[in-house]
C-alpha positions in Angstrom: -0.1 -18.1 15.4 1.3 -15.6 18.3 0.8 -11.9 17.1 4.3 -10.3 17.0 4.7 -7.5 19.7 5.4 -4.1 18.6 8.8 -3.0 19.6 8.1 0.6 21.3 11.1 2.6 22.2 10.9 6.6 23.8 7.3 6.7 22.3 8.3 5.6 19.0 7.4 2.1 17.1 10.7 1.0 15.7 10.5 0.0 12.4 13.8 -2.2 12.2 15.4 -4.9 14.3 19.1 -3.9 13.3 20.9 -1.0 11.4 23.9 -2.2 8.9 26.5 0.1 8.8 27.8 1.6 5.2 31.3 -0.3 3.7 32.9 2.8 3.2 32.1 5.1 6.1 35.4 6.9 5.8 34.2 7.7 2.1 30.3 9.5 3.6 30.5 13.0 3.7 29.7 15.0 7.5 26.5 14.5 7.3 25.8 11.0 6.0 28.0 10.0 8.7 26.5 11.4 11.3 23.1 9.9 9.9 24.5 6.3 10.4 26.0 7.2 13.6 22.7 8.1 15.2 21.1 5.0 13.1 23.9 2.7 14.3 23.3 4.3 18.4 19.7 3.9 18.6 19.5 0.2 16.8 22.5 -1.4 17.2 23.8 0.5 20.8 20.1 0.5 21.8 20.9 4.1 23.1 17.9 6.4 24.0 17.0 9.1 21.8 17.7 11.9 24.8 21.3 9.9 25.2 22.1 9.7 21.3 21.2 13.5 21.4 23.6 14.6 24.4 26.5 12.3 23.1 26.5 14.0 19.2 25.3 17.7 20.7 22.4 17.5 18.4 18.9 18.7 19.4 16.3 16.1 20.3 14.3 17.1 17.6 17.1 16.3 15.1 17.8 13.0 16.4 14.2 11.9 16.2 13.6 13.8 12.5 16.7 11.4 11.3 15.4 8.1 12.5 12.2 9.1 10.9 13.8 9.9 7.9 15.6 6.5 7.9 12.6 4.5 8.3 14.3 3.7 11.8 10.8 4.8 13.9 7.3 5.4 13.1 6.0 8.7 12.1 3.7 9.6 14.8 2.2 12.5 14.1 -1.2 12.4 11.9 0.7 14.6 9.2 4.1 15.1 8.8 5.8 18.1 9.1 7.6 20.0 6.3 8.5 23.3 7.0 10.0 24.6 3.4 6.2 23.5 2.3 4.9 25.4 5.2 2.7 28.3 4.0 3.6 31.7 4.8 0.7 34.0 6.5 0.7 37.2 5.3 -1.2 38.9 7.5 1.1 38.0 10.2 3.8 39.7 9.3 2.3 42.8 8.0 1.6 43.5 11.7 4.9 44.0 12.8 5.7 46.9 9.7 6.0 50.5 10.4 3.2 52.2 9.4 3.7 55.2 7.1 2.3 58.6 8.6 1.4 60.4 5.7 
């Protein structure tokens, strides 16, 4: 048996061969729409990430954190990101704050 060849698009491993749109599209609010649409471009349209992100005026970024989010690509990096579970540094910020001069 022939090992199947990973599909490998803009650096990414695609996780699915073709993207069904939702019946009632018109019914999606802004944002679920716009999730399909950049589902529908990249596996349907076969659209790069960089052309899906200049068509929509979305950052790159975005583009790829939805298709990730989708299960569309492949995370790539070792851990994923979050950055509401990011912790804050404390000593960080207290560098920037007026010091008192008493």
């Amino acid at each position: 048996m022939e090992p199947q060849s990973l599909n490998v698009r803009n650096g990414f491993r695609v996780l699915k061969q073709t993207y069904l749109l939702p019946q009632e599209l018109s019914n999606l609010d802004a944002q679920a729409k716009r999730t399909a649409t950049i589902c529908n471009l990249f596996i349907n349209h076969q659209l790069a990430v960089s052309d899906i992100a200049r068509v929509l005026d979305e950052s790159h970024g975005r583009v790829i954190d939805v298709l990730i989010q989708q299960g569309v690509v492949e995370e790539r990096r070792s851990v994923s990101r979050n950055p509401k579970a990011t912790p804050s540094r404390p000593g960080f910020s207290s560098r920037f704050k007026t010091r008192s001069t008493t």
